[in-house]
C-alpha positions as MATLAB code, in Angstrom:
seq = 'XXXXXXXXXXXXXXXXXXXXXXXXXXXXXXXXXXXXXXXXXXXXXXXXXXXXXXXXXXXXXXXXXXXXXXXXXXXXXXXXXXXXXXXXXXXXXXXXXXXXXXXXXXXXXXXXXXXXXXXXXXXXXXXXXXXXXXXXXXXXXXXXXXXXXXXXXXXXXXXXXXXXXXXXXXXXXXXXXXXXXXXXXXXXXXXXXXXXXXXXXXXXXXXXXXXXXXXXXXXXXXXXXXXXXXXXXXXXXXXXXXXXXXXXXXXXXXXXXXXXXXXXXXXXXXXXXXXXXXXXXXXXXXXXXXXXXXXXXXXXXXXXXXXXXXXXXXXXXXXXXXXXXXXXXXXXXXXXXXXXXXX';
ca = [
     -19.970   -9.664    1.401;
     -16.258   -9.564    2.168;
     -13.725   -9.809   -0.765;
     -10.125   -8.972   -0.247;
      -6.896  -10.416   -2.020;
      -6.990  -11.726   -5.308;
     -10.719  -11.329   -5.614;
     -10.420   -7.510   -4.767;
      -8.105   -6.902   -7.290;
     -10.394   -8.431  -10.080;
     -13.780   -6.723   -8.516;
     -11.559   -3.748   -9.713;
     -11.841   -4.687  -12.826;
     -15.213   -5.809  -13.196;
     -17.461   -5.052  -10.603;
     -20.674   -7.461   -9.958;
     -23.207   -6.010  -11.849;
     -25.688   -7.627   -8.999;
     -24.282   -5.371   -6.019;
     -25.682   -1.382   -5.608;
     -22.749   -0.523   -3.288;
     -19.132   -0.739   -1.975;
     -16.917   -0.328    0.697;
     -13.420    0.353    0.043;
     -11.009    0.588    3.366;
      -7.658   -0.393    4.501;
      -4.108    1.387    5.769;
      -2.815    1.387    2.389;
      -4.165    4.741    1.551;
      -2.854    5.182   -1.626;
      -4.001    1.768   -2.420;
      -7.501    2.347   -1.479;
      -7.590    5.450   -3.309;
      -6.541    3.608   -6.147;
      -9.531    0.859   -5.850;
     -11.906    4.081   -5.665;
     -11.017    5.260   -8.870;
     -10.998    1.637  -10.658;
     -14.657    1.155   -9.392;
     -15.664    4.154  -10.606;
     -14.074    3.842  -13.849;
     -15.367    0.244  -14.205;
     -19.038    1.698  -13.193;
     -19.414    5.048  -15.117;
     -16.887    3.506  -17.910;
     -16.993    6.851  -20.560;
     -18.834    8.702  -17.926;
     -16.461    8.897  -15.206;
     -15.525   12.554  -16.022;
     -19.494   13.529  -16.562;
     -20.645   15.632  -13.280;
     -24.329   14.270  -14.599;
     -22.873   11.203  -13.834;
     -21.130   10.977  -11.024;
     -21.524   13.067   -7.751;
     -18.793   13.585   -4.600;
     -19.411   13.916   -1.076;
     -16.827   14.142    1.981;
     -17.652   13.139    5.801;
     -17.765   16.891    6.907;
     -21.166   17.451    4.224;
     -22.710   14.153    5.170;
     -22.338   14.920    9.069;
     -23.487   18.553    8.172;
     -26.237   17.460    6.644;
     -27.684   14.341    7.294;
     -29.629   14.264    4.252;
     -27.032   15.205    1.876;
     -25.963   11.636    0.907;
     -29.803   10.042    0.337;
     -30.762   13.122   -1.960;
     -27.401   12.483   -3.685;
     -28.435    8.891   -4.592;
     -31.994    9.945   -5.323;
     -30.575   13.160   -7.888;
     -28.713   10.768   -9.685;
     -30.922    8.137   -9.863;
     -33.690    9.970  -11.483;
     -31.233   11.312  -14.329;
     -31.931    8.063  -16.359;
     -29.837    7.396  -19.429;
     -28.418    4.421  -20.436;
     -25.008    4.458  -18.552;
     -24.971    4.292  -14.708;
     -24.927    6.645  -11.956;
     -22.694    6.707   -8.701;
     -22.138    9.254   -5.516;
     -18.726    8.590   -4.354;
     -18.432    8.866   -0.449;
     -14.848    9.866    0.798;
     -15.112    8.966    4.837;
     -11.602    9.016    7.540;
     -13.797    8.102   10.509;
     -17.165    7.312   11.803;
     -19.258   10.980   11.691;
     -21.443    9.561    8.873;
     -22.119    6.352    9.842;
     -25.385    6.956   10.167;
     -26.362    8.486    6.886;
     -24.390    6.165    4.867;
     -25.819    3.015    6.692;
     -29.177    4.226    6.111;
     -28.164    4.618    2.534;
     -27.078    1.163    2.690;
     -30.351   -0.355    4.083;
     -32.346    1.378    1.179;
     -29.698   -0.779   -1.055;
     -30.906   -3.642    0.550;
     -34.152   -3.386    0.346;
     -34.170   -2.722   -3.440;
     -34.514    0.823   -3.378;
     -34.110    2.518   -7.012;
     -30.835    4.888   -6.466;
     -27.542    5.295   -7.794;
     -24.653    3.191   -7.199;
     -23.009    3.991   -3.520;
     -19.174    3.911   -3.504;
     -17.357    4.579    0.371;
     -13.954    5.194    0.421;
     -12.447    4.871    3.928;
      -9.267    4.878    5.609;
      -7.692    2.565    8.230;
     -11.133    1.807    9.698;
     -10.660   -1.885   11.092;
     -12.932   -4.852   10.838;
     -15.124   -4.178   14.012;
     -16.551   -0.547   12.451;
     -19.810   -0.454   11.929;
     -19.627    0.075    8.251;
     -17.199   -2.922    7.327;
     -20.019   -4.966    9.380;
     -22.538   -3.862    7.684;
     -21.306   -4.016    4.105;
     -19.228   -7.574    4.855;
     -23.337   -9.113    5.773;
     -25.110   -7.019    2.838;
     -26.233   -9.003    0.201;
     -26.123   -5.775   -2.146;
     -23.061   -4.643   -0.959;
     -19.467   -5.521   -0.757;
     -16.420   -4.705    1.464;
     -12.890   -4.796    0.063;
     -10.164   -4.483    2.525;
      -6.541   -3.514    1.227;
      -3.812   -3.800    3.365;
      -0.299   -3.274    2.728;
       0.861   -4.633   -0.901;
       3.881   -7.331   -1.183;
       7.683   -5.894   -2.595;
       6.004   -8.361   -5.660;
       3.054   -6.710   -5.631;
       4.399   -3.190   -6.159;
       6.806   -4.640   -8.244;
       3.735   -5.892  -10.437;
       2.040   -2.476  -10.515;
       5.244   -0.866  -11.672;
       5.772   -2.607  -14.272;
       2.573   -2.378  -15.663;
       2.480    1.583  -15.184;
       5.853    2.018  -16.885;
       4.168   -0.382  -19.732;
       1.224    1.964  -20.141;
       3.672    4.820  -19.802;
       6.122    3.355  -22.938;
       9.333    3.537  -20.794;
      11.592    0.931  -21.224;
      14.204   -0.340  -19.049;
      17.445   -2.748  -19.228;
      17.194   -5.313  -17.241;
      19.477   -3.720  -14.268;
      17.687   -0.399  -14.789;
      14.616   -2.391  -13.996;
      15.741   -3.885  -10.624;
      17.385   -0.470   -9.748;
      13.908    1.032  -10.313;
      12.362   -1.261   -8.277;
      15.100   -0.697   -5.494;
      14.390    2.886   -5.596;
      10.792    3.445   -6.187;
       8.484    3.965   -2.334;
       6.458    1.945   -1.780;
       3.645    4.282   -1.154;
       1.753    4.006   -4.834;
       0.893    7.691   -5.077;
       4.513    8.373   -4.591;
       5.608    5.495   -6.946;
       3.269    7.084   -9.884;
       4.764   10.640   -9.862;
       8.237    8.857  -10.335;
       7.016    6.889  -12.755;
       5.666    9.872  -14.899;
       8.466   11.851  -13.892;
      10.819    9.028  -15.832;
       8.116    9.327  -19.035;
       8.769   12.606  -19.142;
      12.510   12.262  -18.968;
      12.786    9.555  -21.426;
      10.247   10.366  -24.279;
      10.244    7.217  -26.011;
      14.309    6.468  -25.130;
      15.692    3.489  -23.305;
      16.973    4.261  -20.055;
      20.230    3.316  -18.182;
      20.645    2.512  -14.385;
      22.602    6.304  -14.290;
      19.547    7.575  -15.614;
      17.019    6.207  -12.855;
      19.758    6.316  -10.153;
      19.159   10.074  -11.129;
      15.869   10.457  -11.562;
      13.980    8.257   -8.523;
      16.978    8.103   -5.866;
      15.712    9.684   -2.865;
      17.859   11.038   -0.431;
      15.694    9.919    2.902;
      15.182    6.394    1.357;
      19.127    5.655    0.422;
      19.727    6.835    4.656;
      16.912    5.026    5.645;
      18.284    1.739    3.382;
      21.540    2.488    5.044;
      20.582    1.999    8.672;
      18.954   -1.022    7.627;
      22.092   -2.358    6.242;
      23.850   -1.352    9.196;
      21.291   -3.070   12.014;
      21.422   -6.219    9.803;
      25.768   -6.402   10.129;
      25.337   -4.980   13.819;
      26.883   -1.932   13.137;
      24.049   -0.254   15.579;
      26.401    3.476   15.711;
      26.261    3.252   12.219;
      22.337    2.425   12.158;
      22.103    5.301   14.357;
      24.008    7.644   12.722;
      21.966    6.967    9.187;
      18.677    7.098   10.985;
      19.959   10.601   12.060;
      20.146   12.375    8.977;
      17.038   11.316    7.853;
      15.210   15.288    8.139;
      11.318   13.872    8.618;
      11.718   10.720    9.904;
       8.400    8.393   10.266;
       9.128    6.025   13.031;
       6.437    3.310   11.412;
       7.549    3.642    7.748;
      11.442    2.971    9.450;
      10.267    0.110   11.207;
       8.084   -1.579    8.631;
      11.411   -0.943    5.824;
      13.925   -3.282    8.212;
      10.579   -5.675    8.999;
      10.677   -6.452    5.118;
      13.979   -7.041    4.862;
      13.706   -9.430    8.143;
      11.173  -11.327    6.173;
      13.151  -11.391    2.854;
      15.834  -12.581    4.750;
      14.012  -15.201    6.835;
      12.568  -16.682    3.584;
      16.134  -16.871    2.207;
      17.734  -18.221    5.375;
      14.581  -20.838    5.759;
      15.873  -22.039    1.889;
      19.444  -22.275    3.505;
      18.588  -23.965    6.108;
      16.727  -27.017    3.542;
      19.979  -26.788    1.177;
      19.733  -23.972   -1.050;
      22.966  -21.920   -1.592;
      23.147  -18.889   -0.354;
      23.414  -17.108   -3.905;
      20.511  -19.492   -4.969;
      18.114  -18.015   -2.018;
      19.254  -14.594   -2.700;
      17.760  -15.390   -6.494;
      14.702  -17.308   -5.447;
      12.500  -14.115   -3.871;
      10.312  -12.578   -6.160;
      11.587   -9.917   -6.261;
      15.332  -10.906   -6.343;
      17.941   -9.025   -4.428;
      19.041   -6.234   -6.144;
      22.410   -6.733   -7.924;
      24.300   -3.919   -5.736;
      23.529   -5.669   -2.292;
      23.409   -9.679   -3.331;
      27.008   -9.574   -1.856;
      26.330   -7.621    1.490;
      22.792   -9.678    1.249;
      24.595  -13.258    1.791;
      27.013  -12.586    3.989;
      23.779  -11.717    6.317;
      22.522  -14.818    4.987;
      25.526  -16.282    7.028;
      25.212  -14.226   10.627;
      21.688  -14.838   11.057;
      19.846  -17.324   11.527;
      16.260  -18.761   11.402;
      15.273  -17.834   15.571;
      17.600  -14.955   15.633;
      15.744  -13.355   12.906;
      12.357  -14.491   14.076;
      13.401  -12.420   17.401;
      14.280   -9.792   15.532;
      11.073   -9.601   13.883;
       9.082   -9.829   17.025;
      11.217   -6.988   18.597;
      10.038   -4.749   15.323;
       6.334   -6.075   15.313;
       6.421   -4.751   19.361;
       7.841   -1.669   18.145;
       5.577   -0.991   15.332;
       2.702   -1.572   17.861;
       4.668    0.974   20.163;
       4.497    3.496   17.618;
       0.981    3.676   16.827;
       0.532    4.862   20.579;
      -1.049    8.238   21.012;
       1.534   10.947   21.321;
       4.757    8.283   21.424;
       7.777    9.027   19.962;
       7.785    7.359   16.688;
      11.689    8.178   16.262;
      13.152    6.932   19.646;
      11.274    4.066   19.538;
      12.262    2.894   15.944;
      15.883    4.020   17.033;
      16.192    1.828   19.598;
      14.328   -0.937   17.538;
      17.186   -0.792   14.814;
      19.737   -0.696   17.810;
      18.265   -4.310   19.397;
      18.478   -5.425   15.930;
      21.865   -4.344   15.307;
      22.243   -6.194   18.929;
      21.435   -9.883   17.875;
      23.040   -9.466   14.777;
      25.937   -9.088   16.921;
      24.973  -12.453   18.386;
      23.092  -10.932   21.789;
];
């Protein structure tokens, strides 16, 4: 079966008891990662650190040895004990399809062995192991794809709950500013405030700080530039950045697009401008609401849909063999910057 969304996000938390196996896949590799480690410590509960317990295998030892992953699920299958048993199956492409869809069809068919957990990347819908685990009756698929700015605002706030740092209230929406949005990259900040704070309250100077990253406040810079047309300025900012990643460029100035659409589309049916600004979860952060409106007043709803299907073209652009990621996002912010000159 297929589960993705909402229902993914609970399977997390209590996975069905019926099923012998799971697929775990997306492009949000962090986020996948993530979903590995709930499963397993929703499975193995106290267990999840017990070796007895739980056993780990990587594509290169499953296309090695074909039989590595069945004798895995056997091993731990005959351990016994009360608590359950799981091989967890880290996989980037397809080298061990076959074992693992083997694996799979034991599942199926009843077979006594240990709970099967497959963590892939990117690897699409039409693989042959989100197929086969989206029609298994034992098995499920759960696809992640990239999280909302609501979404990873969720998750941070529950990590710096569990974590005992508190925040004002403008701290907070700095933080959220600030933070990546990759979630491996969010956590070490996160910890990295703990630390810092040991039980104090801390300020927006204190986050501003400790999370401001130098590549993010020049990337957030050419955005602000393409969206007031100040492409020399966009260009300048995208410049400086040292490792630039053409994609990660491109999808930044495609979320503010959308933020902005959404805001513009409440405009357009009577809203205020400051009112729109307030109404997206999350809310424009304090330092830009003023910079944030007056874009509110250049652009409108088909310019920014155009702009948004110049940066979808791009991003496709990108993910080319051997293109170059950087002159393509360039010139992506520049046709931005263009049309919010009014071309």
């Amino acid at each position: 079966m297929k589960i993705q969304g909402a229902a993914a996000r609970r399977f997390l938390d209590k996975p069905d008891p019926q099923l012998g196996a799971a697929l775990v896949f997306g492009p949000n590799r962090s986020l996948v990662a993530d979903a590995a480690a709930a499963i397993v410590k929703a499975t193995l509960k106290r267990a999840a650190n017990d070796p007895f317990a739980l056993s780990k295998l990587n594509e290169d030892e499953m296309k090695r040895d074909a039989a590595r992953l069945a004798d895995a699920l056997a091993a731990q299958s005959l351990l016994g004990g009360s608590d359950a048993r799981l091989v967890w199956a880290r996989v980037e492409g397809s080298g061990a399809d076959d074992a693992i869809l083997a694996a799979l069809a034991d599942i199926e068919k009843g077979a006594p062995l240990a709970y099967l957990l497959v963590e892939g990347g990117d690897l699409g819908g039409t693989s042959k192991l989100a197929k086969a685990f989206e029609g298994a009756k034992r098995a499920a698929a759960l696809v992640f794809y990239e999280e909302s700015d609501a979404e990873r605002a969720q998750f941070a706030r529950d990590m710096l709950k569990g974590e005992g740092v508190t925040l004002s209230a403008e701290a907070a929406e700095t933080l959220n500013a600030l933070l990546p949005a990759d979630r491996a990259l969010m956590r070490r900040e996160i910890e990295k405030l703990a630390a810092y704070a040991n039980g104090a309250a801390l300020s927006v100077a204190d986050v501003e700080l400790l999370v401001a990253d130098e590549g993010e406040a020049e990337l957030d810079q050419a955005a602000l530039a393409a969206l007031e047309g100040r492409a020399a300025a966009a260009m300048e900012a995208l410049a400086r950045i040292e490792r630039m990643n053409g994609v990660a460029s491109i999808k930044a100035l495609t979320r503010r697009l959308m933020r902005l659409l959404e805001a513009r589309l409440a405009v357009d049916e009577g809203a205020s401008a400051s009112d729109a600004a307030q109404r997206l979860r999350p809310p424009v952060f304090w330092k830009e609401r003023d910079a944030f409106q007056a874009q509110l007043r250049v652009w409108s709803a088909p310019r920014l849909t155009r702009g948004l299907d110049v940066l979808w073209k791009a991003e496709i652009a990108c993910k080319q063999a051997q293109s170059p990621q950087d002159m393509i996002a360039a010139d992506a912010f520049a046709k931005v910057a263009a049309l919010a000159g009014g071309r």
